[in-house]
C-alpha positions in Angstrom: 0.0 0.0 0.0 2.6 2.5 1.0 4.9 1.6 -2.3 1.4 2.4 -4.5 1.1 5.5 -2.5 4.7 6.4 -3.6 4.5 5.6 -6.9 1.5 8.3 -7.2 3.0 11.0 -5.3 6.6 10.8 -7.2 6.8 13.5 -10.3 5.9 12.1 -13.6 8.0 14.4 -16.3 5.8 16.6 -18.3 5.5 15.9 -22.0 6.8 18.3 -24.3 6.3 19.1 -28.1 8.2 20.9 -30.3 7.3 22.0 -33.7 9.1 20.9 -36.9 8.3 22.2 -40.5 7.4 19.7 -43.1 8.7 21.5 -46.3 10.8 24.0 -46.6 9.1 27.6 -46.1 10.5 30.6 -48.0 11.4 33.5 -45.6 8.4 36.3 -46.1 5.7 33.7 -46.5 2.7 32.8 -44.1 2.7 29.6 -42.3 -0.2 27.4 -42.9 -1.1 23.7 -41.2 0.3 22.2 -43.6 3.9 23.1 -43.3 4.4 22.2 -39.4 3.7 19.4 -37.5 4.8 18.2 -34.0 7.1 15.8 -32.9 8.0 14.4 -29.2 10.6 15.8 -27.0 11.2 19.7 -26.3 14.1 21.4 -27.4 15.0 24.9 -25.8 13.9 27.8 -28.0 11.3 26.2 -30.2 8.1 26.1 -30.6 5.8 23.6 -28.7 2.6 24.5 -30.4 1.3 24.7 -34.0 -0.9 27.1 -33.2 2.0 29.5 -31.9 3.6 28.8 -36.3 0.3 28.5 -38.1 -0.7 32.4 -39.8 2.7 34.0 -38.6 5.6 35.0 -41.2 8.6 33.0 -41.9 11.7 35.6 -40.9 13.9 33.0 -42.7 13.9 30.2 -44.7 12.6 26.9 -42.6 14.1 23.7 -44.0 12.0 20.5 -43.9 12.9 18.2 -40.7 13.9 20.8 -39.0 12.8 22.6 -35.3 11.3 26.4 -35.7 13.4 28.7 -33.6 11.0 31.4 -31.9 12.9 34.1 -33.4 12.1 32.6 -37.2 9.2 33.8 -37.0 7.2 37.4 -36.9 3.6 38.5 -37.1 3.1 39.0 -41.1 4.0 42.1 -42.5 1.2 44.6 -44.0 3.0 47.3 -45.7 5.7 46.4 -47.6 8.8 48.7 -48.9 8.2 51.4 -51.4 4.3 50.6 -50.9 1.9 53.4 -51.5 -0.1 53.7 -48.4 -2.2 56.1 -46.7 -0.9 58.2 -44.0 -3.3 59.3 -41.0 -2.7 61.8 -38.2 -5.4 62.1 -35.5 -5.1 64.9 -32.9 -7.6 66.9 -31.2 -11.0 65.5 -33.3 -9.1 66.5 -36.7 -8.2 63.4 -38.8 -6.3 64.5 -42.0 -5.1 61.7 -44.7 -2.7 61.9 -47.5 -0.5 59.3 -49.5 2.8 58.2 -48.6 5.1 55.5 -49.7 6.7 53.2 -47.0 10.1 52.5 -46.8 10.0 49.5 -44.7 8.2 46.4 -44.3 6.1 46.5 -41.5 3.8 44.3 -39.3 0.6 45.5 -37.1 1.9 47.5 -34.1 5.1 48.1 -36.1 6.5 51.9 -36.4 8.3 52.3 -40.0 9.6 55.4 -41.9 7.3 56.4 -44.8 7.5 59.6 -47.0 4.7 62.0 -47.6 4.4 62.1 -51.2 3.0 66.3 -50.8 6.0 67.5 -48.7 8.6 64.8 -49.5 9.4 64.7 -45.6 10.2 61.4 -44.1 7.7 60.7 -40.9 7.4 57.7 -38.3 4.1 56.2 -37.9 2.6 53.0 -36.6 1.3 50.2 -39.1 -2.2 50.0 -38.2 -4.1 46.5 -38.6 -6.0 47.5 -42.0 -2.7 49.0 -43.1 -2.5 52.2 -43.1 0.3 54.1 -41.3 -0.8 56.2 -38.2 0.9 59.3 -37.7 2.3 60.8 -34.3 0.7 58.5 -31.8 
């Protein structure tokens, strides 16, 4: 009795995952179900679930077979460089709106440098998550 009462209060390792892409992904292209799958044992600074790969942007390219790093991957970019987007600045109940071209690739939440097309001046905005560039936040 005691020796079955030991052998359920001893710690019983935890199960890990880690998350392994099936084909090879091109850096800049979105992660679908198809290209990860999981595979026993965790490894330190990989993924452990497919939902945390599936919809994000490869950051570099990810070879079949092998584990996804956390840092190969990024939210997907929006804007992309030398994109004509539109440029928004909010501030005291005025909105005002003009076109600009980006000149970085940017993400939702990310601040990149685009140029008003009007003034040729360079500004810093926010990507916002319909892709426009938010002015002065």
């Amino acid at each position: 009795m005691k020796l079955a009462l030991l052998l359920c209060l001893m710690a019983v390792p935890a199960a890990a995952d880690t998350v392994f892409a099936t084909r090879t992904v091109r850096s800049q292209s979105v992660i679908t179900a198809q290209d990860v799958t999981l595979k026993d044992g965790a490894l330190p600074g990989t993924l452990s679930k497919l939902s945390q790969a599936v919809g994000q942007e490869a950051r570099v390219v990810l070879y079949a077979g092998r584990p996804i790093l956390i840092d190969d991957i990024a939210r997907p970019a929006l804007i992309e460089r030398n994109q004509i987007v539109t440029l928004i600045v909010n501030r005291s109940g005025l909105r005002i709106s003009t076109e600009g071209r980006a000149l970085e690739r940017g993400a939702a939440g990310d601040t990149v440098k685009a140029m008003n097309l009007s003034s040729r001046s360079t500004v810093n905005g926010t990507v916002t998550s319909d892709g426009h560039i938010e002015i002065g936040q």
